[in-house]
C-alpha positions as a Python dict, from the first residue, in 0.01 Angstrom:
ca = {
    (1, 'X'): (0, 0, 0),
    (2, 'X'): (99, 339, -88),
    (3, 'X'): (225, 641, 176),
    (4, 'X'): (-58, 901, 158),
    (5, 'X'): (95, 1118, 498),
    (6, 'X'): (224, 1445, 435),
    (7, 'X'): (311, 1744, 616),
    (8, 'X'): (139, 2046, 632),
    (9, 'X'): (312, 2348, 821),
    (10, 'X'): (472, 2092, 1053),
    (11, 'X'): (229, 1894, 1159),
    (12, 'X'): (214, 1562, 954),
    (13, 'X'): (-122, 1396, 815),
    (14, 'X'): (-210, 1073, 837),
    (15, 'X'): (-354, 1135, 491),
    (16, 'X'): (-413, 1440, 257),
    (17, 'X'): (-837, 1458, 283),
    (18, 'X'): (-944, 1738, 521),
    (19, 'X'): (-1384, 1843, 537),
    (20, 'X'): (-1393, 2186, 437),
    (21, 'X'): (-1523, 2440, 688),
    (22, 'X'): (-1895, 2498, 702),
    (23, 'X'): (-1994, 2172, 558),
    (24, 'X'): (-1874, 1931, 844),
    (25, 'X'): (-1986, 2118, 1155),
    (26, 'X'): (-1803, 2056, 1490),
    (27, 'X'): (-1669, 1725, 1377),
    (28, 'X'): (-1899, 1548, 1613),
    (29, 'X'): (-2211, 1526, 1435),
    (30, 'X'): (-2040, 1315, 1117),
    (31, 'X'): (-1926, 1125, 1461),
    (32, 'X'): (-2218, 943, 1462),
    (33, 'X'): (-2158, 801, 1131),
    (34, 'X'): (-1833, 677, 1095),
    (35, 'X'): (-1445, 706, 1297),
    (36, 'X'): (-1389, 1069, 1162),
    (37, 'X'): (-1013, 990, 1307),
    (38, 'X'): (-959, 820, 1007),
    (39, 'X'): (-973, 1189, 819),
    (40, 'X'): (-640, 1404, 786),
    (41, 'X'): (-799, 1633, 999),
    (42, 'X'): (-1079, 1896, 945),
    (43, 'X'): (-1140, 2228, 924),
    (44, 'X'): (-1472, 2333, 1179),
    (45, 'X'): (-1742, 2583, 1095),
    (46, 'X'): (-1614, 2922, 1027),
    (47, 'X'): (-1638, 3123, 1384),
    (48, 'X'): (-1687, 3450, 1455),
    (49, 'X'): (-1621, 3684, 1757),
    (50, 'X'): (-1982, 3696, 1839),
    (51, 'X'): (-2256, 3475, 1779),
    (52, 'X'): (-2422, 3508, 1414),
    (53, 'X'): (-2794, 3412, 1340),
    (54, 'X'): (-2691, 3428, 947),
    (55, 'X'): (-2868, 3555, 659),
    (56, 'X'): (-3289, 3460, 617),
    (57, 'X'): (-3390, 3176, 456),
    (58, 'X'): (-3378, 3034, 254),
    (59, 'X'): (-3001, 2997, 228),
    (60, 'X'): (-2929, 2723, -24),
    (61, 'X'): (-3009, 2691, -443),
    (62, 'X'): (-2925, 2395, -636),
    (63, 'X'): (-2737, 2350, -932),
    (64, 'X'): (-2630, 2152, -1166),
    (65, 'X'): (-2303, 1979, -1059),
    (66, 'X'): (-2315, 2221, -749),
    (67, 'X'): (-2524, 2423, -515),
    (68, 'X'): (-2565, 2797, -379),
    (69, 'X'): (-2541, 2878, -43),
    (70, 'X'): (-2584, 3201, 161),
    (71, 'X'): (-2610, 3051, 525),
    (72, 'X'): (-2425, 3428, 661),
    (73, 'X'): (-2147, 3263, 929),
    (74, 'X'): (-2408, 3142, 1147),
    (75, 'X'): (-2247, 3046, 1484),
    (76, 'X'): (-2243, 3037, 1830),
    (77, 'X'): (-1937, 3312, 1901),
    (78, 'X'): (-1617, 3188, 1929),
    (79, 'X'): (-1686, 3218, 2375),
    (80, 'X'): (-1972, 2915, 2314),
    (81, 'X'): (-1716, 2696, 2034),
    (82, 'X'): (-1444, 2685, 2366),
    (83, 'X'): (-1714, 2601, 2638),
    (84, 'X'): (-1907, 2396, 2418),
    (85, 'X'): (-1868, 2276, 2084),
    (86, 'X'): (-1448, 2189, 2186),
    (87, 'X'): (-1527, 1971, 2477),
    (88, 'X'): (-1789, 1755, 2283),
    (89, 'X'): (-1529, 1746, 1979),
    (90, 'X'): (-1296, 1616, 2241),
    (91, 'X'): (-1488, 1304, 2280),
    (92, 'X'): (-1476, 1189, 1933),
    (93, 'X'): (-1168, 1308, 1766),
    (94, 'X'): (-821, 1299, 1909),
    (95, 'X'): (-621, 1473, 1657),
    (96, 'X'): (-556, 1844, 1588),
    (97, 'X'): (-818, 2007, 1406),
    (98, 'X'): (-816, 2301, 1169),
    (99, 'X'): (-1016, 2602, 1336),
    (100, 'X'): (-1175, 2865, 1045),
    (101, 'X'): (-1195, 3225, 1205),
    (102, 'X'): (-1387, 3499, 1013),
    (103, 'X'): (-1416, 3890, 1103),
    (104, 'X'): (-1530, 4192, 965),
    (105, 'X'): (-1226, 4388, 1120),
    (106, 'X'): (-864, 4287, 1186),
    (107, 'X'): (-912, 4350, 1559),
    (108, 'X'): (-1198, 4103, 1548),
    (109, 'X'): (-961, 3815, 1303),
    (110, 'X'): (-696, 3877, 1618),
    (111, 'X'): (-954, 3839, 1883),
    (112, 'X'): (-1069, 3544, 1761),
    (113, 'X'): (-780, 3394, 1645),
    (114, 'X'): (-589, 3452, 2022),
    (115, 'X'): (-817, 3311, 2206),
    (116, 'X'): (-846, 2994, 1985),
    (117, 'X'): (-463, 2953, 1940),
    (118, 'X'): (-480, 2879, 2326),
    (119, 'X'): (-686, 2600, 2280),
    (120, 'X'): (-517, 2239, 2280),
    (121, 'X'): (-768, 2075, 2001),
    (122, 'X'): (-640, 2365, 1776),
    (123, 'X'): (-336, 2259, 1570),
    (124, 'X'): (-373, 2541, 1272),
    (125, 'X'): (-573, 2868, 1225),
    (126, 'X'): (-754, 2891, 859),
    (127, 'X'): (-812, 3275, 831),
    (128, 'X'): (-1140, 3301, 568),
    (129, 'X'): (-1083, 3681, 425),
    (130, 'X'): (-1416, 3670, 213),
    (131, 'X'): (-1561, 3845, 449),
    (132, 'X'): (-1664, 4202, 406),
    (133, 'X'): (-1429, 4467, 580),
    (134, 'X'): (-1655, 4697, 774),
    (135, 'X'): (-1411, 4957, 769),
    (136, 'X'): (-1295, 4939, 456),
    (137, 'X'): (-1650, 5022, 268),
    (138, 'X'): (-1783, 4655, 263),
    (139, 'X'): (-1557, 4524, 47),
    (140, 'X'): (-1395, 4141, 81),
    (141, 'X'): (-1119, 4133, 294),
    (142, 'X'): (-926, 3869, 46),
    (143, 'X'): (-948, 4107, -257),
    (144, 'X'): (-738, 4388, -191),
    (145, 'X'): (-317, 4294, -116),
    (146, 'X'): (-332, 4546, 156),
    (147, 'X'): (-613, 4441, 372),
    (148, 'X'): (-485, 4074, 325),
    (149, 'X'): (-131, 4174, 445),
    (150, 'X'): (-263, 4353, 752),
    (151, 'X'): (-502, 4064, 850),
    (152, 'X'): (-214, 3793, 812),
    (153, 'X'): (57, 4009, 987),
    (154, 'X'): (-182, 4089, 1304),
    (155, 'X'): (-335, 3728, 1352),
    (156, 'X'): (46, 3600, 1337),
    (157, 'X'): (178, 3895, 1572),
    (158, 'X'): (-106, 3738, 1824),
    (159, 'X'): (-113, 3346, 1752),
    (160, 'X'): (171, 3050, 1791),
    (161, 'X'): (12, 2827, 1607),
    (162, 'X'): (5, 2787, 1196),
    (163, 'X'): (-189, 3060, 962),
    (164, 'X'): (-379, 2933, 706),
    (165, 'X'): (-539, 3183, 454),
    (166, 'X'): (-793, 3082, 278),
    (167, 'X'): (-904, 3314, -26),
    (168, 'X'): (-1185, 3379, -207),
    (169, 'X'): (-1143, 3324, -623),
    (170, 'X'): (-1345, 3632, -685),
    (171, 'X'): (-1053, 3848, -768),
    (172, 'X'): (-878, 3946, -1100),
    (173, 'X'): (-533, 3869, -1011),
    (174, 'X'): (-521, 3521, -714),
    (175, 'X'): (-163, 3567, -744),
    (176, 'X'): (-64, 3888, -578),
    (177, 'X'): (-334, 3814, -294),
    (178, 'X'): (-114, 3509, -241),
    (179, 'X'): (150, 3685, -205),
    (180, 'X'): (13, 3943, -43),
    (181, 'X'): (-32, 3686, 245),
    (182, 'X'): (308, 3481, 206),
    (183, 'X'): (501, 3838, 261),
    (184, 'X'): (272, 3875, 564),
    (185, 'X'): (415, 3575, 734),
    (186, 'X'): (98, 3334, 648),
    (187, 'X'): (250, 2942, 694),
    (188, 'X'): (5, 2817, 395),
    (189, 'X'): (-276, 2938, 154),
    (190, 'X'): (-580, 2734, 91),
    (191, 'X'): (-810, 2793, -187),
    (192, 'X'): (-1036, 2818, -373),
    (193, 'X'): (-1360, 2948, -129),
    (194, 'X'): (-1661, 2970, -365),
    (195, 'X'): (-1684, 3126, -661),
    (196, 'X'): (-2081, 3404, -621),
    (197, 'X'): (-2373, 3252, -832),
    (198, 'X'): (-2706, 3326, -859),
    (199, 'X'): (-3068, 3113, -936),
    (200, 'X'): (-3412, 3244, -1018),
    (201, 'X'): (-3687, 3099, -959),
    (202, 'X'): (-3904, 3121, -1333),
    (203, 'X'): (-4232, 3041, -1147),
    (204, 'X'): (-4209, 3319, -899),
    (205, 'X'): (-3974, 3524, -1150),
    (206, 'X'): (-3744, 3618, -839),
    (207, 'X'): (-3411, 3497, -694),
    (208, 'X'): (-3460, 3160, -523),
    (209, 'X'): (-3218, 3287, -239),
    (210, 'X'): (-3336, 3564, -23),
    (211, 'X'): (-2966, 3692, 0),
    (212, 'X'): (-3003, 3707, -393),
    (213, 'X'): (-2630, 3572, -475),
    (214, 'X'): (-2420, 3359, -274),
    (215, 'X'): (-2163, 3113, -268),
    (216, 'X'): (-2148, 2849, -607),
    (217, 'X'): (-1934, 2533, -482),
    (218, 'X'): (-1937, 2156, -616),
    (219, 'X'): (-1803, 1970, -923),
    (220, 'X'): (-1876, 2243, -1149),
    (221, 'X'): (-1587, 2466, -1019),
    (222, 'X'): (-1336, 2175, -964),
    (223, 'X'): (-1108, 2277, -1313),
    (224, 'X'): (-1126, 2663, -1167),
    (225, 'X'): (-983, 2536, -842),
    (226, 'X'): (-679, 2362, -1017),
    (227, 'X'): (-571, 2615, -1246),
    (228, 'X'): (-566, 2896, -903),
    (229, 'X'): (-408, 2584, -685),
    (230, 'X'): (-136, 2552, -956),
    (231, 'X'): (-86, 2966, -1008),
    (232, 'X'): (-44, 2983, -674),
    (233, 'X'): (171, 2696, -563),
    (234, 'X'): (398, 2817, -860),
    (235, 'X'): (423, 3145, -695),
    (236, 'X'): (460, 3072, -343),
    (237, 'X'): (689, 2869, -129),
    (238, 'X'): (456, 2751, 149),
    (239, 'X'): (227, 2483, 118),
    (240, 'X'): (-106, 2523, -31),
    (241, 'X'): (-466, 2332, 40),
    (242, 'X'): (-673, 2260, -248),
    (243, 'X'): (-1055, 2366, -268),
    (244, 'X'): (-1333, 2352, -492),
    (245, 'X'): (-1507, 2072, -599),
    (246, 'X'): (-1344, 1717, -483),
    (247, 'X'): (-1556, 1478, -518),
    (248, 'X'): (-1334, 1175, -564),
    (249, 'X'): (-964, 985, -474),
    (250, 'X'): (-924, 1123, -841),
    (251, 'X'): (-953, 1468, -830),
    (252, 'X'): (-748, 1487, -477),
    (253, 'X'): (-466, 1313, -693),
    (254, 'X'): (-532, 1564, -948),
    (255, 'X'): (-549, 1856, -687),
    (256, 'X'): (-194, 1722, -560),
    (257, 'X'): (-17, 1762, -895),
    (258, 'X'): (-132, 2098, -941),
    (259, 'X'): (77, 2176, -604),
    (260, 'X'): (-186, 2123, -338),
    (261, 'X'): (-1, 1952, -35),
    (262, 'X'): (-331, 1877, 101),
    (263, 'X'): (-760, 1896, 24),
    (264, 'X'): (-1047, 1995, 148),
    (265, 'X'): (-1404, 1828, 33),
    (266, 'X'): (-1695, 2110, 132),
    (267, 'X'): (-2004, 2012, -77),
    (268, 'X'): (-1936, 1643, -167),
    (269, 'X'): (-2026, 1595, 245),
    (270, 'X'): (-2399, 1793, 201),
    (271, 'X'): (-2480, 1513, -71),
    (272, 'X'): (-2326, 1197, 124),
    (273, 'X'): (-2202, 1215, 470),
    (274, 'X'): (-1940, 967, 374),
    (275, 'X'): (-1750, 1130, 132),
    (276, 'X'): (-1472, 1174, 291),
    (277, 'X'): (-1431, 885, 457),
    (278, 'X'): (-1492, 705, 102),
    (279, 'X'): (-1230, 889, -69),
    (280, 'X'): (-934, 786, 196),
    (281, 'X'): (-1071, 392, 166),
    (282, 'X'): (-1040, 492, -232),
    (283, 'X'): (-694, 671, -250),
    (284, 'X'): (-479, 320, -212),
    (285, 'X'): (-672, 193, -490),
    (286, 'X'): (-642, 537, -778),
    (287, 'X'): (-242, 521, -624),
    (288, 'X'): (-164, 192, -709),
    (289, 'X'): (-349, 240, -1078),
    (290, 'X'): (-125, 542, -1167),
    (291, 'X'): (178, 380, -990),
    (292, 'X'): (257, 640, -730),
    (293, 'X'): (422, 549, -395),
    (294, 'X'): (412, 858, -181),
    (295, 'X'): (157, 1152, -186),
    (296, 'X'): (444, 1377, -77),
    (297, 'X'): (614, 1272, -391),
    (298, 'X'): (352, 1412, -628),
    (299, 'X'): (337, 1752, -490),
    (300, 'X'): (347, 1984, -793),
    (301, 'X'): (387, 1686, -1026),
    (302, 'X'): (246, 1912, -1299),
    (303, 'X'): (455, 2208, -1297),
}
């Protein structure tokens, strides 16, 4: 059988599939369905400084080869995920887990981060700047080089632990963002968060979510994914996590040659809550078909 650990900003994998945030909770409720310490690890739902309600309802469009979401960062506060939501986790995973921290101001990214970089559970911090900067006119965090420099540089100034940033593909140029974050001291970049789509509804002649546009993620943006993973592994020297549409032991492969050192699966767990779990059972099999040894050694295989 094949070696699928690698290493990812120090901390080594037992294999390179990691549940996107937002579509695997707190880890425990996929607990119920199989050993999640089988996974690589995974990244929780994206938390906030305060607790979120989200955005109305509804919240999710479907697509063909994908879906549309606008569930709005609903969460309990980053206060309730310690008291709470880690303890439970606790009982049901024993490795380090990914935590996802969104703000809408770098003092609230630093808050959050700080007090979850003193948590045990926590081995990495996956910084989502897709969200809108409140004092910066509304506009994403992730797609101006400035405001993704300033986030990076304070949440490492205030954290130990690993920075991950993780960027949204709705920019012009994913390359200087990347770098943006790389010359800010960020450890690793993962990508892509979802592309914004839209649905109407012909009957009622309106959009079918009540945010109007939201977040487009599944199969249909999977080749979108691996042309930004391979930009910006070819542009960066830390390690990048591919996102966006991996479905299948296939497409991680796939993912890994275009220079991810590790992926995340986000809608593939809405549809089947074994996905993931399905996918590691699968990778020995898609290695030994295309004769590789070592995931490590197919890092960037493309390039």
């Amino acid at each position: 059988m094949g070696e699928m650990k690698v290493n990812l900003c120090g901390i080594e994998l037992d294999n390179p599939v990691i549940p996107a945030s937002g579509t695997f909770g707190y880890g425990y409720e996929f607990a119920e369905f199989y050993d999640i310490n089988l996974l690589g690890t995974f990244s929780f739902k994206g938390t906030t400084k305060e607790a979120r309600f989200g955005n109305p309802t509804p919240r999710i469009a479907e697509c063909e080869r994908g879906l549309i979401n606008a569930v709005g960062l609903q969460n309990p506060g980053v206060h309730k995920v310690i008291e709470e939501e880690l303890p439970k986790l606790r009982k049901c995973f024993n490795k380090k887990v990914m935590a996802n921290v969104s703000g809408f101001s770098i003092d609230e990214y630093v808050y959050t981060s700080s007090l979850l970089d003193k948590c045990e559970e926590v081995g990495w911090l996956e910084i989502n700047v897709s969200c809108p900067n409140v004092h910066g006119g509304g506009m994403s965090f992730g797609t101006d080089t400035k405001n993704v420099y300033e986030v990076t540089k304070s949440v490492k100034k205030a954290t130990t632990k690993p920075v991950i940033l993780k960027l949204s593909p709705n920019v012009t140029d994913i390359v200087s963002i990347a770098k943006a974050c790389e010359e800010g001291g960020a450890d690793g970049i993962s990508l892509i968060n979802t592309l914004l789509g839209m649905r109407i509804d012909l009957k009622t002649k309106k959009p079918i979510i009540a945010n109007k546009m939201g977040g487009f993620s599944g199969p249909a943006i999977f080749p979108v994914a691996v042309r930004m993973v391979y930009q910006v592994s070819n542009a960066v020297k830390i390690p990048v996590i591919g996102i966006g549409g991996i479905e299948s032991a296939e497409n991680v492969i796939e993912m890994m040659l275009a220079g991810a050192t590790a992926v995340e699966v986000g809608a593939a767990n809405l549809i089947n809550p074994y996905a993931c779990k399905e996918i590691i059972e699968d990778l020995p099999r898609v290695m030994e078909k295309y004769k590789i040894n070592s995931l490590k050694d197919i890092i960037k295989g493309a390039h």
